[in-house]
N, C-alpha and C positions, 0 to 999 in steps of 0.2 A: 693331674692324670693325663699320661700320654695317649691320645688320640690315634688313633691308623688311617691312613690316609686311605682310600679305594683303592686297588689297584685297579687300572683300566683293563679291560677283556682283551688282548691279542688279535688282533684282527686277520681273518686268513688275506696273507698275502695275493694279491690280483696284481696281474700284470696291466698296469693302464696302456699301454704302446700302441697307437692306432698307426693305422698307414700313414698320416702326416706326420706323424712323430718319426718317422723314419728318412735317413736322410734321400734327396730325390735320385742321387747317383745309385742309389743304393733297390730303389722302390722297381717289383716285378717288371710291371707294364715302361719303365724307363730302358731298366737293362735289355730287354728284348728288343726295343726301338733302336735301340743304339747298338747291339751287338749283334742282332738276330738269335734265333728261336735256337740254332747247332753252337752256340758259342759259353750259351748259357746255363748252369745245374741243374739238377733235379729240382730242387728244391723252386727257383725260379719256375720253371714251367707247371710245377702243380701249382702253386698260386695263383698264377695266370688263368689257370681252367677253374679255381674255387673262385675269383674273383673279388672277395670282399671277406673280411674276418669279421668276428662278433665282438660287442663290447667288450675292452679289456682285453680284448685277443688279436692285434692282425694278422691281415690275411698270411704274409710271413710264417709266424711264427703259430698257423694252424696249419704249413704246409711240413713246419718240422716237425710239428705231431705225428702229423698220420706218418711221417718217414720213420720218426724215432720209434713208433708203438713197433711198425711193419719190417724195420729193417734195411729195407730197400724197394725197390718201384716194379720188382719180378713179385715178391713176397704182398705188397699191396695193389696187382694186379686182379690178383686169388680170390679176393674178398669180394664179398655180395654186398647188395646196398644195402640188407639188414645189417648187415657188420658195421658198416660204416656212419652208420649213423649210430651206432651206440657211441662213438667219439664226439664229446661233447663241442658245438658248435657245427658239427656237419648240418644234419639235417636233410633229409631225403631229394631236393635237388639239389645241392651240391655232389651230393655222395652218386646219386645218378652222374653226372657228370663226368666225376672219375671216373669212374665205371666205363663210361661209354669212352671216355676218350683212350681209356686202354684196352679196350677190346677192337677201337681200331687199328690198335697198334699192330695188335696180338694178326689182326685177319692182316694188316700189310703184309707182314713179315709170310704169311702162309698164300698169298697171290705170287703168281710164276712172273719173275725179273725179265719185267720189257727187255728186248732186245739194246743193247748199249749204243747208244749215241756213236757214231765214228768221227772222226775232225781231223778230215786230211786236205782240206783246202780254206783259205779264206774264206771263203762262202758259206761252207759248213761251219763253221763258227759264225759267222756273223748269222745264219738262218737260226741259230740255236739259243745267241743271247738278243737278237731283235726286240723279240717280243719283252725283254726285260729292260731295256734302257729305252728305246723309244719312249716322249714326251716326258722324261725329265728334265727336271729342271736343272739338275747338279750332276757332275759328274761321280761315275763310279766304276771301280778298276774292280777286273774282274779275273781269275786262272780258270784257265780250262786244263786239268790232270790229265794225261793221257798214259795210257801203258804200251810196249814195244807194239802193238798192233792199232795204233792211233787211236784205242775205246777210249771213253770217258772213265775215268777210272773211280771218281765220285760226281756229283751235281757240281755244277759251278762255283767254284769259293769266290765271295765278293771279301775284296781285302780293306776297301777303304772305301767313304764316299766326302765327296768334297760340298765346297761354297759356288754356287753357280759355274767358274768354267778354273776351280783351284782343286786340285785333288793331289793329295801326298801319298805316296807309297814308300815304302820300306823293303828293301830287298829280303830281309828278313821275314818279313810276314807272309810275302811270297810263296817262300822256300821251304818255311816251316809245315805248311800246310801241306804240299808237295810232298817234302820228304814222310810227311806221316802215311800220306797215299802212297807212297812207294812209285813215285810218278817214273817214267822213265821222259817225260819232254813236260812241256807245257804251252800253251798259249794263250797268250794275255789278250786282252779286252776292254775295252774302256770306250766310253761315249763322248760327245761335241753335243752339249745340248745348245749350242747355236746353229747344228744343222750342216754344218761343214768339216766333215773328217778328214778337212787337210791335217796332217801333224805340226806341231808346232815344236821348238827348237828344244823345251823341256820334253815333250815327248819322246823327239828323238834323241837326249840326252840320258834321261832315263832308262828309254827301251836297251842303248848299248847298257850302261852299267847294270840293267837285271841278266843282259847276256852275258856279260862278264861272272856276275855271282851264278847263274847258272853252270855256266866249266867248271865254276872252282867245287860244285859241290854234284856234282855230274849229273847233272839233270838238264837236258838240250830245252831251251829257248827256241820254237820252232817259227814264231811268229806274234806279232801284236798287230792287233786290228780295231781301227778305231772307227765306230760306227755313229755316221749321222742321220741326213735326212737325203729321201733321191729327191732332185733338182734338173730341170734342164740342164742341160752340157756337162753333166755327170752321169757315168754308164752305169756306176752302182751307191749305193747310198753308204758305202764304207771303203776303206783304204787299210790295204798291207803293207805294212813297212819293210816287208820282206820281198813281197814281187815292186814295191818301190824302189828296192835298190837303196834306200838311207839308212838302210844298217844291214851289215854284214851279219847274220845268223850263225852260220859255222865257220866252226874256227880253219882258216886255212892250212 
């Protein structure tokens, strides 16, 4: 007599995928390190604010929940924290936290736009990114977008940061950023975390070739300023390449 074997009960499928299961290029708190906070998804930046996911759920793939249930980050601004915690894993501080961090968004966006930055001399660039490169350790290239009346046309886009005093740029990354700003010039920026904003021969071999892709794609190259530390027998604590005379800026 044939016997039947049990069959086993089905088990509901759980996602086991924790934050270390996921690869480290790939994990919120890396891409943000490495990209910055404007470079990175939606998805990326809620995670960031939920911090940690629940068993069987990372933080990941509880930041595609609330995107997927809500649609978009306008549509899951709307919600209350009772709402959001009926999505299983929130839980009332987390869901506060949304909350709160897009209702700061909500009040930026309705605060009256500071008056715009203007960057019509060396100095005015260098007064503007100081406070951001001073005591690094590494360097980091930086645009300053401007439009025909020298405003700031966005915040500073930092394009690259290097290894102690190696920093690679890409005429491309530059340009890209630019032209999405609809920049009409630019000024570049970049630190000597050794303290000495003399240029050096890649510098100035760089700075001509982003002044060259700037013609080609018309967007003026107004100047590069490379800012260090002030020192006796130094008048200012950074160097123009352009009132140095080692690169020609416009075209003749």
């Amino acid at each position: 007599m044939e016997t039947c074997e049990p069959v086993a009960a089905r088990e509901y499928p759980i996602s086991a995928r924790r934050i270390c299961d996921i690869p480290r290029e790939e994990r919120p708190r890396e891409l943000v390190e490495e990209w910055g906070v404007d470079r990175v998804n939606d998805r990326v930046l809620l995670a960031v604010i939920l911090r940690s996911g629940i068993p069987g759920q990372s933080v990941v793939d509880l930041a595609d929940s609330l995107l997927q249930k809500y649609g978009s980050l306008r549509e899951l601004s709307r919600q209350s924290v009772d709402e959001l915690c009926t999505i299983r894993g929130m839980g009332r501080v987390r869901a506060q936290a949304v909350v709160a961090a897009l209702e700061l968004g909500r009040r930026l966006m309705r605060q009256p736009e500071e008056a715009a930055s203007i960057i019509r001399t060396p100095g005015d660039a260098a007064n503007l990114m100081r406070g951001r490169l001073h005591g690094h350790d590494a360097e980091s290239f930086w645009v300053l977008m401007l439009d025909t009346k020298y405003r700031l046309r966005r915040p500073p886009f930092k394009v690259s940061s290097g290894i102690l005093d190696a920093c690679l740029v890409h005429p491309r990354e530059v340009f890209k950023e630019a032209i999405r700003a609809c920049s009409a010039a630019v000024v570049l920026v970049h630190n000597h975390p050794s303290g000495d904003p003399t240029p050096s021969a890649e510098d100035i071999r760089l700075t001509r070739r982003l002044v060259e892709a700037g013609r080609v794609v018309e967007i003026e190259v107004l100047d590069h300023v490379i800012i260090g530390q002030a020192a006796a027998g130094r008048a200012e604590d950074f160097i123009s390449l352009r009132e140095s005379g080692l690169v020609e800026f416009r075209a003749s």
